[in-house]
N, CA, C and O of each residue as an XYZ file, in Angstrom:
260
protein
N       1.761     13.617    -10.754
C       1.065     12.688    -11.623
C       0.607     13.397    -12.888
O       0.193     14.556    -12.903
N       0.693     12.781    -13.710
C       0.452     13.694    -15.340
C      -1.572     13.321    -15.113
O      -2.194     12.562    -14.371
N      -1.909     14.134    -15.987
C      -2.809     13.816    -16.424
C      -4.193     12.494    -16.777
O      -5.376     12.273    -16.522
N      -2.970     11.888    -17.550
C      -3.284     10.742    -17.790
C      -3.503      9.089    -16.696
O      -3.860      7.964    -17.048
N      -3.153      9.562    -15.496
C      -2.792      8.783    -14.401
C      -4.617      8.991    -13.755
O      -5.196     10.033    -13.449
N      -5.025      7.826    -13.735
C      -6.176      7.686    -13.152
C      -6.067      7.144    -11.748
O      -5.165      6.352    -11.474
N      -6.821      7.481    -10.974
C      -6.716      7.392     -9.593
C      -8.272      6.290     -9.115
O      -9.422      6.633     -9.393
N      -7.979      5.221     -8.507
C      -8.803      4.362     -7.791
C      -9.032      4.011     -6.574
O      -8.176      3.350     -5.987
N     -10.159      4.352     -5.970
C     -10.587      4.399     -4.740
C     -10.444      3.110     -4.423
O     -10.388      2.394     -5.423
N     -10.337      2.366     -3.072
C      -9.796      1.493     -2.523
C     -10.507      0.780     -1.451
O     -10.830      1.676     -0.670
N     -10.812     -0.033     -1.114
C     -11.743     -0.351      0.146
C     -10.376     -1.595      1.309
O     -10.149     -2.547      0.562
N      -9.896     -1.721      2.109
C      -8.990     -2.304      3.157
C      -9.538     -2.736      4.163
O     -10.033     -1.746      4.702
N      -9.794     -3.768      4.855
C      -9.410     -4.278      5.494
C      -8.123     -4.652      6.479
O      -7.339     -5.280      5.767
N      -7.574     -4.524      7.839
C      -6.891     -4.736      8.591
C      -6.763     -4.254      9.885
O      -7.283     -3.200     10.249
N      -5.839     -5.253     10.873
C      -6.037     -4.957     11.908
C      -6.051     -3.763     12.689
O      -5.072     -3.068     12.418
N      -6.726     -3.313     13.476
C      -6.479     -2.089     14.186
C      -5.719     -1.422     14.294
O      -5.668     -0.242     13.948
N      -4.497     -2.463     15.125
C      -3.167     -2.402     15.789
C      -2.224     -1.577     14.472
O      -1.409     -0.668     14.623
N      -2.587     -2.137     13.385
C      -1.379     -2.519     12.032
C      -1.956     -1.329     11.318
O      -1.318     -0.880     10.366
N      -3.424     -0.601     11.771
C      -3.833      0.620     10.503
C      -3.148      1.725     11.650
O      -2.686      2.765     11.179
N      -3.069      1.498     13.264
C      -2.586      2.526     13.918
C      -1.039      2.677     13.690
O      -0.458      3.606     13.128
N      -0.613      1.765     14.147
C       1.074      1.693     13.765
C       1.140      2.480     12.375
O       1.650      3.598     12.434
N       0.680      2.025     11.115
C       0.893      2.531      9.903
C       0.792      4.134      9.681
O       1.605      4.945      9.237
N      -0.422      4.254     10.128
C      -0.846      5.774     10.316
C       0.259      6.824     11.417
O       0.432      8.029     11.240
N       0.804      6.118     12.373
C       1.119      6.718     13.305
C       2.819      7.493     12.524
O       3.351      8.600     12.607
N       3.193      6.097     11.759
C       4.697      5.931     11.069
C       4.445      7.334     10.086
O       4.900      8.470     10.225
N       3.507      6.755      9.016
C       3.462      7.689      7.705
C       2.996      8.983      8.158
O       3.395      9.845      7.375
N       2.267      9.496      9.168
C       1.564     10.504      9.547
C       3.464     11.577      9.844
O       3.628     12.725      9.431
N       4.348     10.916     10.464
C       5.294     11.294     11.152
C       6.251     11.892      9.954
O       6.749     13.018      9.938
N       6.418     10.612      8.709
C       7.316     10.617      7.567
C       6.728     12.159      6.992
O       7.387     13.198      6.955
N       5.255     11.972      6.548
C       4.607     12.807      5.766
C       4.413     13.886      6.502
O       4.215     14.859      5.775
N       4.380     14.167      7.756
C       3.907     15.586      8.097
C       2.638     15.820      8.049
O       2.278     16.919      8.470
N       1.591     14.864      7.525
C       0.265     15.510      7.426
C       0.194     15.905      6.175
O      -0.899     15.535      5.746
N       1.030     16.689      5.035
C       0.885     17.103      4.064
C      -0.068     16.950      3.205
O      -0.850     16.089      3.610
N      -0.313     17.309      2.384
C      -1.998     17.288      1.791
C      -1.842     15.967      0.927
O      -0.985     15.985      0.043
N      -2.835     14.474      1.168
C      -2.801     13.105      0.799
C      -1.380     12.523      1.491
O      -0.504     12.104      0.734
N      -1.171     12.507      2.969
C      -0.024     11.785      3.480
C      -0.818     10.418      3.223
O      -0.394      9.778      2.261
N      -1.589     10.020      3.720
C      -1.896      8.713      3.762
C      -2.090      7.883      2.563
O      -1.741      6.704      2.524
N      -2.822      8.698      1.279
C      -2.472      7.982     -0.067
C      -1.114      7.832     -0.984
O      -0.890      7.154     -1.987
N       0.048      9.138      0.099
C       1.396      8.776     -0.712
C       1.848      7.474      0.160
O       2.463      6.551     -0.374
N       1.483      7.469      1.603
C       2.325      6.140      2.265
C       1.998      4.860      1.811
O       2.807      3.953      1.619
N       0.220      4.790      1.568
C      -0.518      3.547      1.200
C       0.513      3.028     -0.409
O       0.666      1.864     -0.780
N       1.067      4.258     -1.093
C       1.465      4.353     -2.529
C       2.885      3.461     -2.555
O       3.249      2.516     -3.255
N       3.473      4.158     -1.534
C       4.603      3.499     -1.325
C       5.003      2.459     -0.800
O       6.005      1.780     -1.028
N       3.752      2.285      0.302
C       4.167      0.596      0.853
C       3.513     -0.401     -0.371
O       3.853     -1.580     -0.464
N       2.802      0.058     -1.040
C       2.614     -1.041     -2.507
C       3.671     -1.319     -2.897
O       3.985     -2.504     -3.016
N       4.597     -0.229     -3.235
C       5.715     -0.003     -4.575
C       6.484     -1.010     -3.699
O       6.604     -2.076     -4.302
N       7.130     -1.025     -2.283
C       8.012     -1.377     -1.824
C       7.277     -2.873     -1.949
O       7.793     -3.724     -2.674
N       5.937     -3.180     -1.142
C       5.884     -4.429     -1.483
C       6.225     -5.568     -3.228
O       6.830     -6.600     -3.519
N       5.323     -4.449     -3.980
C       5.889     -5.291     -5.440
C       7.412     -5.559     -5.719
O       7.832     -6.412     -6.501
N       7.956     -4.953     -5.183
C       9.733     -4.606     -5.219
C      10.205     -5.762     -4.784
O      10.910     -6.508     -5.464
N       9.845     -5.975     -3.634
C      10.011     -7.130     -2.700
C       9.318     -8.549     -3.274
O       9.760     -9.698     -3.278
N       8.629     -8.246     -3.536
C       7.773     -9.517     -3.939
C       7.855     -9.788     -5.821
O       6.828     -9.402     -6.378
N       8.845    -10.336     -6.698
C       8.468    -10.738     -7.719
C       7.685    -11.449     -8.389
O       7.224    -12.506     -7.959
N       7.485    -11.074     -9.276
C       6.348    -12.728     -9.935
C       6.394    -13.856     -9.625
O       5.579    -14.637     -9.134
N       8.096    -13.968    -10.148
C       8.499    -15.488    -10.021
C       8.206    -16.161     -8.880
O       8.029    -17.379     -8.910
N       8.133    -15.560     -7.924
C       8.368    -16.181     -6.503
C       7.095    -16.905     -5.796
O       7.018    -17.545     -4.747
N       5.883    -16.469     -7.018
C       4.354    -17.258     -6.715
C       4.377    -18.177     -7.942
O       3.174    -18.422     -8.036
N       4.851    -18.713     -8.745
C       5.422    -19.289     -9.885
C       4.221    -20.503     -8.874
O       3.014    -20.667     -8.692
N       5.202    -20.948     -8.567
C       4.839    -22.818     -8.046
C       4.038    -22.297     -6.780
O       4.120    -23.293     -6.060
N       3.467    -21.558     -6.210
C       2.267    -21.959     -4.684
C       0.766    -22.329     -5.775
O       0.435    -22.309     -6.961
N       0.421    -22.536     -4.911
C      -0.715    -23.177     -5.414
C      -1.970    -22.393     -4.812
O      -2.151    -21.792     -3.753
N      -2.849    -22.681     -6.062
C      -3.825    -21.446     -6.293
C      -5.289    -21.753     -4.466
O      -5.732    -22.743     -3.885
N      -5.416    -20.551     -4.346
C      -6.403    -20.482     -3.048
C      -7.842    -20.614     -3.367
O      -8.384    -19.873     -4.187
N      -8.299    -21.299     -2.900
C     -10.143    -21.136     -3.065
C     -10.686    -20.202     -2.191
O     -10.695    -20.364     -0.970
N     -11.448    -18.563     -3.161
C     -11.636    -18.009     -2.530
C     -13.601    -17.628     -2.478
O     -14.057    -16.854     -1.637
């Protein structure tokens, strides 16, 4: 990361089951290496935005939150 790349702390929510599975996967990929869990959290973003385009929330309709 250059310099210029600011880093933001994060607060999550989710199921038990789904933070163990996750941890158990990325812990395995990463080795532990120093921030395994903020490169996996990094990458299942990237892959989700990848997956998920703009367009594709175009027409749902907005949630009351």
């Amino acid at each position: 990361m250059s310099e210029e790349t600011k880093i933001k702390r994060v607060t999550i929510h989710v199921e038990s089951e789904l933070d163990y599975e996750f941890r158990r996967l990325a812990s395995q990929k990463f080795r532990f290496e120093p921030k395994w869990y903020s490169k996996a959290i990094k990458e299942a973003i990237l892959l989700w935005i990848e997956n998920n385009p703009e367009e594709d929330f175009e027409d749902l309709p907005e949630e009351d939150t």
